[in-house]
C-alpha positions in Angstrom: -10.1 -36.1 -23.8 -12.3 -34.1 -21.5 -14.3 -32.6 -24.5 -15.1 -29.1 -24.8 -18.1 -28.9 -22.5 -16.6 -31.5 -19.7 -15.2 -30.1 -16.7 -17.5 -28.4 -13.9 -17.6 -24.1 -14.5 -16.7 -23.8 -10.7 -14.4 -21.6 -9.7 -12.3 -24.5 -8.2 -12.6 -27.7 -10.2 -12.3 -31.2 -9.1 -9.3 -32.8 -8.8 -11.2 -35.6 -10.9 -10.9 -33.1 -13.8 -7.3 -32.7 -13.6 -6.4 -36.2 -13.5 -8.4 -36.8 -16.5 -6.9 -34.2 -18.0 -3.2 -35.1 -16.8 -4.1 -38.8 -18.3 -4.6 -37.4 -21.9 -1.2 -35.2 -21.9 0.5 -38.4 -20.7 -1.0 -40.1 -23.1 0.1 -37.1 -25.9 3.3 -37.3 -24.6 3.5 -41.4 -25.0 2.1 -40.6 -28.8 5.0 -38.5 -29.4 3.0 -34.8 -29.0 4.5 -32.7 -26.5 2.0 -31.4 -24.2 4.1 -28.1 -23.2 6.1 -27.3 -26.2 9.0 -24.5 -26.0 8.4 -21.9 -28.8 5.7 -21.1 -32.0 6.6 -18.5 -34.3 3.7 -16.5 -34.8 3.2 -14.1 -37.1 0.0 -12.0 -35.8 -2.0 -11.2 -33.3 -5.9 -11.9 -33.2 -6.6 -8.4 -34.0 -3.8 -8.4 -37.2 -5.2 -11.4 -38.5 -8.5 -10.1 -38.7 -7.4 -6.6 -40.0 -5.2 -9.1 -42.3 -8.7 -10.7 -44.3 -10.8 -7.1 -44.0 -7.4 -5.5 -46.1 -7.5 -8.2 -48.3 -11.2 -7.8 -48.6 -11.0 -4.5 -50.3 -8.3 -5.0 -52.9 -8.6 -7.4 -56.0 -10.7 -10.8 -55.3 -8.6 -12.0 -57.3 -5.4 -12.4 -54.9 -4.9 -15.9 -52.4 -6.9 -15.2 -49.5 -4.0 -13.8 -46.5 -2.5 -16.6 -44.5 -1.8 -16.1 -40.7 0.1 -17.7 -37.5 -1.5 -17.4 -35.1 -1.0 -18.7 -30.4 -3.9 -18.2 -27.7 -5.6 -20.2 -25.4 -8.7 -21.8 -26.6 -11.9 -20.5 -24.5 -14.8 -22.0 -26.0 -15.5 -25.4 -28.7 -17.9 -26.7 -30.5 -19.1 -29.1 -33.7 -21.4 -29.3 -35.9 -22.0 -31.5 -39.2 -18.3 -32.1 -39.9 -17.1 -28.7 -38.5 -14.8 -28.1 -35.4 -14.9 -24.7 -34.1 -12.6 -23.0 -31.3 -12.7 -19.5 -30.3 -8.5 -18.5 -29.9 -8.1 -16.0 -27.4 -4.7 -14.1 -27.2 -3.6 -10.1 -25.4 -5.7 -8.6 -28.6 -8.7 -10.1 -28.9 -10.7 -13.2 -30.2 -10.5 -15.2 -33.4 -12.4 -18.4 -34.7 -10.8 -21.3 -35.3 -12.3 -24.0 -38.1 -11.5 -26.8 -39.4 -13.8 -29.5 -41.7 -13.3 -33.2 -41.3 -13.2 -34.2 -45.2 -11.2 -31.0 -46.3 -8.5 -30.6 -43.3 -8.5 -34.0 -41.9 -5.4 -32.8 -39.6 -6.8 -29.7 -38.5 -10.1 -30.8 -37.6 -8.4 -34.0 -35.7 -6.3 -31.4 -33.6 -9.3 -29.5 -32.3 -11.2 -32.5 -31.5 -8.7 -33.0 -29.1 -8.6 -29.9 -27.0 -9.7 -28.8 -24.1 -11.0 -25.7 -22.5 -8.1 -23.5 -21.4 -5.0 -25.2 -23.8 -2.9 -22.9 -25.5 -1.9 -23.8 -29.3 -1.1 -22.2 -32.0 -2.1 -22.6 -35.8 -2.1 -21.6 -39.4 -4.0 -21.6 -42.6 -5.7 -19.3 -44.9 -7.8 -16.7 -43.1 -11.5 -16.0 -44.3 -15.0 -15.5 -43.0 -17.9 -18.1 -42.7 -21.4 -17.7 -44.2 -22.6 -15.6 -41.1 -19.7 -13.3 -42.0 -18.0 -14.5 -38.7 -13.2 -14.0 -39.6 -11.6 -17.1 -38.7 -9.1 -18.8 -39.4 -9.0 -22.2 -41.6 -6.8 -24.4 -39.2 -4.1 -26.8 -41.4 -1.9 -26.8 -39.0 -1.9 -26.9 -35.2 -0.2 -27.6 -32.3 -0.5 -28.1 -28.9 1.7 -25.3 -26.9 0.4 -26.0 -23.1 -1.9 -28.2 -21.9 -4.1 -27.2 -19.1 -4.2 -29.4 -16.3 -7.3 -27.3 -15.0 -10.3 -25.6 -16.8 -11.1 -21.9 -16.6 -13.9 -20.4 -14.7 -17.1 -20.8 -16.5 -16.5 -18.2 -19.4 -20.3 -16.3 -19.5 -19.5 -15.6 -15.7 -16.0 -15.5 -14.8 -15.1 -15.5 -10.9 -18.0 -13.7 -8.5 -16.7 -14.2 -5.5 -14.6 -10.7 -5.2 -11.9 -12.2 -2.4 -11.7 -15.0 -5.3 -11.7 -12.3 -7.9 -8.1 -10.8 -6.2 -6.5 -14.4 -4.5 -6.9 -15.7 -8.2 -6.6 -12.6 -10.6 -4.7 -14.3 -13.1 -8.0 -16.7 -13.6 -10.1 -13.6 -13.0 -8.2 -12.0 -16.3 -8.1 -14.7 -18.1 -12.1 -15.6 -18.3 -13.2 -11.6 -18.0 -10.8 -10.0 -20.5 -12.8 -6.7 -19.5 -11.2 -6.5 -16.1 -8.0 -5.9 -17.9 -8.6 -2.6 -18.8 -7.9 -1.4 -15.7 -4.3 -2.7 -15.7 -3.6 -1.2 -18.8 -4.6 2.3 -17.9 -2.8 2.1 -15.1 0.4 1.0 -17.0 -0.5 4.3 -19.4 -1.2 6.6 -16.2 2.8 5.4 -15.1 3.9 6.3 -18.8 2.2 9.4 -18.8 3.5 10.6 -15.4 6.8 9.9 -16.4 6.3 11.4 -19.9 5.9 14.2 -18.4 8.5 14.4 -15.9 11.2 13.5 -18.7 10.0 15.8 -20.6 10.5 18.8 -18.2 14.1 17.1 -17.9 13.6 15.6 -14.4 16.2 12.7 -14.0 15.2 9.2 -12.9 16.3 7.6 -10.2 16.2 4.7 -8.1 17.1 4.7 -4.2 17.4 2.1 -1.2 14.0 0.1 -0.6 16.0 -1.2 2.6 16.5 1.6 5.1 18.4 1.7 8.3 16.0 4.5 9.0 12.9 4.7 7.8 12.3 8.3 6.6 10.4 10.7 4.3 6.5 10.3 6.3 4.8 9.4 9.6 3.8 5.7 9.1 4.5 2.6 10.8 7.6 0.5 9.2 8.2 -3.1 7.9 11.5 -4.6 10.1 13.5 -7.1 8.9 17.0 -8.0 9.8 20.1 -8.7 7.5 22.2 -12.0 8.5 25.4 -11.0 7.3 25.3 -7.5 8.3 23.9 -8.0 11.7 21.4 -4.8 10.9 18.2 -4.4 11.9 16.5 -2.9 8.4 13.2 -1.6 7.2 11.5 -1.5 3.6 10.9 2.0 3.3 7.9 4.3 4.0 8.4 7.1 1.5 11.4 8.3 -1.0 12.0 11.8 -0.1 15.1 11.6 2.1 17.5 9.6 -0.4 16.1 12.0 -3.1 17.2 15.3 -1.2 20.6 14.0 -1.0 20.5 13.9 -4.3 19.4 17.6 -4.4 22.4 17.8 -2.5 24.2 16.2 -4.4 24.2 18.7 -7.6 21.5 16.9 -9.2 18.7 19.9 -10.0 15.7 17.6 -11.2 14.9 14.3 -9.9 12.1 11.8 -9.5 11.2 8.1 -8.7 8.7 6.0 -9.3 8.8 3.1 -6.4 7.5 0.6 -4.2 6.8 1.9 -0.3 5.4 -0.4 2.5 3.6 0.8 5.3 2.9 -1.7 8.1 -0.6 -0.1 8.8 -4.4 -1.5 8.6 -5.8 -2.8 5.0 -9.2 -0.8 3.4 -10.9 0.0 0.2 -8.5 3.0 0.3 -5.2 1.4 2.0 -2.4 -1.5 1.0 0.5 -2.1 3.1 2.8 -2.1 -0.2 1.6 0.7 -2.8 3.4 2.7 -5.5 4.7 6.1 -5.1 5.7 9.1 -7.2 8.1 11.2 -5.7 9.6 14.4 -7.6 11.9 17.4 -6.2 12.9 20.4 -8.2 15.8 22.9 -7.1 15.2 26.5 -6.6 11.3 25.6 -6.6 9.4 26.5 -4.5 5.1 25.8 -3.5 4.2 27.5 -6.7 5.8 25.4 -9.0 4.7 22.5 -7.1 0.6 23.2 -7.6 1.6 23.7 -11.1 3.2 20.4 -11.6 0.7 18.6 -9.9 -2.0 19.8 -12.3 0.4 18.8 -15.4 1.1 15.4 -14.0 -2.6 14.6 -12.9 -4.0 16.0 -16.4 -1.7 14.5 -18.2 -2.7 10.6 -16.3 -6.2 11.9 -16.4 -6.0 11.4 -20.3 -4.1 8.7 -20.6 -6.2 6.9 -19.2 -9.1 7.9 -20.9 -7.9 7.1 -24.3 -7.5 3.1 -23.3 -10.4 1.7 -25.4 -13.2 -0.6 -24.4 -15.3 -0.2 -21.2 -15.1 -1.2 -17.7 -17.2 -2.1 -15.6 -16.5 1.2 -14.0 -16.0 4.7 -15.4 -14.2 7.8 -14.0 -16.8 9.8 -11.3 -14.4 12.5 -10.6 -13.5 15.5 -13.1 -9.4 15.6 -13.1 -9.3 18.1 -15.4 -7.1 20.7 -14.0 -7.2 23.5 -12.7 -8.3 23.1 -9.1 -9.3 24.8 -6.2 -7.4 26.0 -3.8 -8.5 26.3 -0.4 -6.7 27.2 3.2 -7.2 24.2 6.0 -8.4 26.4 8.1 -11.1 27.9 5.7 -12.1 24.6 4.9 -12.5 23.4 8.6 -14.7 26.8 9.4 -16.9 26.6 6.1 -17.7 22.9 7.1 -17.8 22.6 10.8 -18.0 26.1 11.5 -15.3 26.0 14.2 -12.6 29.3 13.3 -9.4 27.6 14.7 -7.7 30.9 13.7 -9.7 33.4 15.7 -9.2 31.1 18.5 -5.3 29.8 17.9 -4.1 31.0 21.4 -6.4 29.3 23.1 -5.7 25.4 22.4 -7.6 24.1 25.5 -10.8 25.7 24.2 -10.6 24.8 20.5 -10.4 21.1 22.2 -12.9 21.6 24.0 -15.1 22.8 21.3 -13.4 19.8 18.6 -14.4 17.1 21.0 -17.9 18.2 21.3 -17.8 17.9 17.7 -17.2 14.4 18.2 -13.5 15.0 17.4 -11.1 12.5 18.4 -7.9 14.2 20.2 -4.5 13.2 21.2 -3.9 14.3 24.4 -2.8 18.1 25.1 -3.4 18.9 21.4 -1.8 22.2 20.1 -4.3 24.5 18.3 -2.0 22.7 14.6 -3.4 19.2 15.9 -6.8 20.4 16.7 -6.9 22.0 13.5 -5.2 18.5 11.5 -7.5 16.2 13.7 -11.0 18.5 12.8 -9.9 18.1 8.7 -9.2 14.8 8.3 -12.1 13.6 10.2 -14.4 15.9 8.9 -13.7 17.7 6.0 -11.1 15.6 3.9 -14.0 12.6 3.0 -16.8 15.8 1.5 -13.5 17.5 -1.2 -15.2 15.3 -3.7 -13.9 17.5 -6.9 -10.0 18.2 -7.0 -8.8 21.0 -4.5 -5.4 21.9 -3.3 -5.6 22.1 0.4 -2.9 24.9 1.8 -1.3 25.6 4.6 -0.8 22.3 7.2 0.2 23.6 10.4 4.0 22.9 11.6 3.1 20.2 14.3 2.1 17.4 11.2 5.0 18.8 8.8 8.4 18.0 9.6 9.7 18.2 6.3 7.9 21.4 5.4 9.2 24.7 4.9 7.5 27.3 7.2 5.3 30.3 5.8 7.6 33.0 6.2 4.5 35.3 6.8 3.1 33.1 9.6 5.5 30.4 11.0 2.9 28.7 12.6 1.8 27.0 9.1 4.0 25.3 6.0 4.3 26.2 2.4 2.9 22.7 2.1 -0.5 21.6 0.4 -2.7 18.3 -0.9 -4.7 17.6 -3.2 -7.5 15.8 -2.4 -10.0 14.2 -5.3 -12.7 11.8 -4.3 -12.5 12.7 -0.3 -9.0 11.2 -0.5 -5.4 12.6 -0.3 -3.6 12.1 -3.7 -0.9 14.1 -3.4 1.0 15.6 -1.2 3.4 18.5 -2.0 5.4 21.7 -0.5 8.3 23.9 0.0 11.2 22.0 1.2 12.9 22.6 4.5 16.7 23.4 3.9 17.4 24.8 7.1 19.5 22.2 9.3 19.0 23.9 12.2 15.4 23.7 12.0 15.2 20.3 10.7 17.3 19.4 13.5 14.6 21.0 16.2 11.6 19.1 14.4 13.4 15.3 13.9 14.1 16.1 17.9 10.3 16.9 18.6 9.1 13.9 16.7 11.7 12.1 18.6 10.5 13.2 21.9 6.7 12.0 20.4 8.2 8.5 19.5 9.8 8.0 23.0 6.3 8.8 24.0 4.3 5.9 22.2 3.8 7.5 18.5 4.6 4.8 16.4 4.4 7.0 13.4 6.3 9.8 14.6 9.5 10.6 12.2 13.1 9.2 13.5 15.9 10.9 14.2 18.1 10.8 11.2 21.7 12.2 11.7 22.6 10.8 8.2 20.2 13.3 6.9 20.9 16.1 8.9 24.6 16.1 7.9 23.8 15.9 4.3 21.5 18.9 5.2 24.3 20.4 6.7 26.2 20.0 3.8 23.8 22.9 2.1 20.3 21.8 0.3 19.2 24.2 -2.2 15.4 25.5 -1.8 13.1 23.2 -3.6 9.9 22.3 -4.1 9.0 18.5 -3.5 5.8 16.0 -4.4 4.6 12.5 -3.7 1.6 11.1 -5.5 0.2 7.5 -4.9 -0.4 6.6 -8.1 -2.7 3.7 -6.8 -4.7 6.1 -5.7 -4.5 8.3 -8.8 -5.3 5.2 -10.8 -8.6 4.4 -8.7 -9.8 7.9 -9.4 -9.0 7.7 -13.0 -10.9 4.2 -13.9 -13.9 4.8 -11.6 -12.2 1.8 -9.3 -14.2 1.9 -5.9 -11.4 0.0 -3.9 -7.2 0.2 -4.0 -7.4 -4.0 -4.7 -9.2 -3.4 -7.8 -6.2 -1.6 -9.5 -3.3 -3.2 -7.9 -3.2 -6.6 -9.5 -1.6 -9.1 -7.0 -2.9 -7.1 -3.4 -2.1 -8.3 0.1 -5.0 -10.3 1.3 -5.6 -11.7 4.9 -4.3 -15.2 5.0 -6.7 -17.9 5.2 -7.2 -20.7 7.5 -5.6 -23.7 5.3 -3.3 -21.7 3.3 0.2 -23.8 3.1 3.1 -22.0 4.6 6.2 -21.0 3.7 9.0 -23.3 3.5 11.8 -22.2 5.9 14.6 -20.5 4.2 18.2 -22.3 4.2 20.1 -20.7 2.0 20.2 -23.2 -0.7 18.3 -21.0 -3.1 19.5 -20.2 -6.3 17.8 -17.6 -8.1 19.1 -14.9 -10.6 20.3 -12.8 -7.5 22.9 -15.2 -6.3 23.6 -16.6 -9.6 24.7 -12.4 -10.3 26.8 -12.5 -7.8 
């Protein structure tokens, strides 16, 4: 055996290590103990074990001390005068193994012989050493998994951050801290969906494969299905597949999905993120603002009430209400250029954006000088939740128009931490209308725009069909989860992120159709 201190703490140990250590389960396995067992009935967690001997504690001294079962994976070992210590490691917690070499012969014999990283599991009486320390007298053990490969050094864990996110399961493992995280996020995605059930919005699932991709301007995946001869795409949003269901007869529905955007990568951006998408029937903008406080509020606090502490905390107040703020307002309070007072004069506002240092597409309208002024400008300083209003027609095809000035939507963001979180309006139901936007962005495709919105004649007859007014949302919860934990990039809360490959990295067997996995074994 290896020992407990054997093995180098690097985060990539030598392949001299693993043959030792595939040696000894070879030579386990020749004994007659199975290195990687099936099953071990446990009966408590780490944390229950412990709360086990502190109840005990306080009743009768009289009883048997509490017994427990107990699996982890051993993290640290030591031994001292006829003592074997381990330190059992499982989802709750910590809990010392010991075991004395005169008294339990067979327990102190089986942690001689581990190493850092096996999983076991054991039992015996539970009690506390004479520095007080609960742990568990071993009687019985046995080996459950035998690691072929030590984990990272355990006072230091993985430093390398691109290390940190190729290997986050060895990341997790040695710095339990960096779990917390993943757990609030998992609590945010209750809590959102608490809510939403709770206000009797139905769940949903639709396509991930599209033969349009719909619902946003973004650049799609493209695949292509052999036996349908199709040219596909994983989807860019929800929204469309939702409406029909709106459509449909269905008054209240959301989904909570996977979306892939075939765009750059940044501390702020993933190519495949999570998505919350909810529309409400005869709702309009009003109802929307007020959901998006609920739902935001309600992951706000969820997330708070994870205990422990991260190596981050929350910078941003989600604590509705918010602000509410015109675009336009915002762009004049921060640049000082009044795109409104000068609307009907597009060449000039241009002219006055690019000396700004405002990056244009060509022959802006006054809508795109106003959009490309905000987002490079304004959005990064909203630092504190504020609902941004009234996005000009050109950048909303899916948005109902303000039936007090058509030139803007009934649509609005909210923006927390100088990102967009959510983005939210009145639904367009008019076909007709729909019909004239899906041919502009068309007409901006043809030209070049990669992320202009496709013409989707699916869509427009289901439109056509009769869509109630409603009120639509999408959050990225990614996002909503950065802001919540104090994360400072979208890799830190997504826990298996795309990464640039690396030079070295095997590739990918060629696919030939020989697979069988649970999908084609369903079938």
């Amino acid at each position: 055996m290896t020992g407990p201190d054997a093995g180098p703490p690097a985060e990539a140990p030598s392949e001299a290590v693993r043959a030792e250590r595939l040696r000894a389960a070879l030579a386990l396995r020749a004994a007659g103990t199975e290195p990687w067992n099936v099953d071990f009935d446990r009966d408590a967690t780490t944390k229950e074990a412990v709360q086990r001997l502190v109840d005990h504690e306080g009743r009768d001294g009289a009883a048997p001390p509490p017994r427990a079962r107990v699996a982890g994976r051993i993290l640290a070992r030591r031994s001292s005068g006829g003592l074997s210590f381990a330190d059992l490691h499982d989802e709750a917690g910590r809990l010392q193994l010991i075991a004395e070499r005169d008294a339990t012969p067979g327990g102190y014999a089986f942690l001689q012989q581990l190493d850092l990283g096996d999983i076991v599991g054991a039992s015996g009486p539970l009690r506390r050493t004479r520095r007080g320390e609960p742990s568990l007298g071993v009687e019985t053990g046995v080996l459950l998994a035998k690691a072929l490969r030590p984990p990272a050094e355990k006072y230091h864990g993985l430093q390398d951050v691109e290390a940190r996110y190729r290997r986050r399961h060895l990341d997790l493992l040695t710095t339990p801290a960096r779990r917390r995280p993943f757990i609030q996020r998992s609590q945010i995605i209750a809590a959102l969906r608490h809510e939403l059930d709770r206000r009797r919005f139905l769940e949903v699932e639709t396509p991930i494969l599209q033969p349009i991709p719909g619902g946003g301007r973004a650049r799609p995946f493209a695949t292509h299905h052999h036996a349908l001869d199709q040219e596909l795409f994983l989807r860019i949003a929800l929204e469309l597949y939702l409406k029909r269901l709106l459509v449909a007869g269905f008054a209240r529905v959301y989904e909570i999905g996977r979306v892939f955007r075939n765009e750059g990568l940044s501390p702020r951006h993933a190519p495949e993120f999570t998505m919350l998408e909810a529309y409400q029937a005869y709702a309009g903008r009003e109802a929307m603002l007020e959901l998006t406080e609920a739902l935001v509020g309600a992951a706000a606090r969820a997330a708070a009430e994870v205990p422990g502490e991260g190596e981050t905390e929350p910078t941003v107040d989600l604590t509705p209400p918010f602000r509410r703020a015109r675009m336009a307002d915002l762009v004049l309070e921060t640049v000082g250029l009044d795109v409104l007072d000068r609307w009907d004069d597009p060449a000039g506002l241009a002219a006055e954006a690019g000396r700004l240092g405002v990056e244009l597409p060509p022959d802006p309208t006054s809508g795109l000088v106003l959009v490309a002024c905000y987002e490079e400008r304004v959005e990064r300083t909203l630092i504190a939740p504020t609902f941004v209003l009234d996005h000009p027609v050109e950048t909303s095809p899916l948005a109902r128009r303000r039936r007090d000035d058509p030139r803007f939507t009934e649509r609005f963001e909210l923006v927390a931490g100088g990102r967009e979180l959510v983005n939210a309006f009145a639904e367009l139901n008019d076909p007709l209308d729909q019909r004239a936007r899906f041919l502009e962005q068309a007409r901006l495709g043809a030209a070049g725009d990669l992320e202009a919105h496709p013409m989707d004649e699916d869509f427009l007859e289901a439109l056509e069909q009769g869509m109630p007014p409603a009120g639509g949302l999408g959050l990225g919860v990614d996002r909503l989860a950065m802001l919540a934990t104090g994360a400072g990039s979208i890799r830190d809360v997504i826990l298996f992120p795309s990464l640039r490959r690396r030079e070295g990295d095997a590739a990918l067997p060629a696919a030939d159709g020989g697979g069988r996995g649970l999908g084609g074994a369903a079938r």
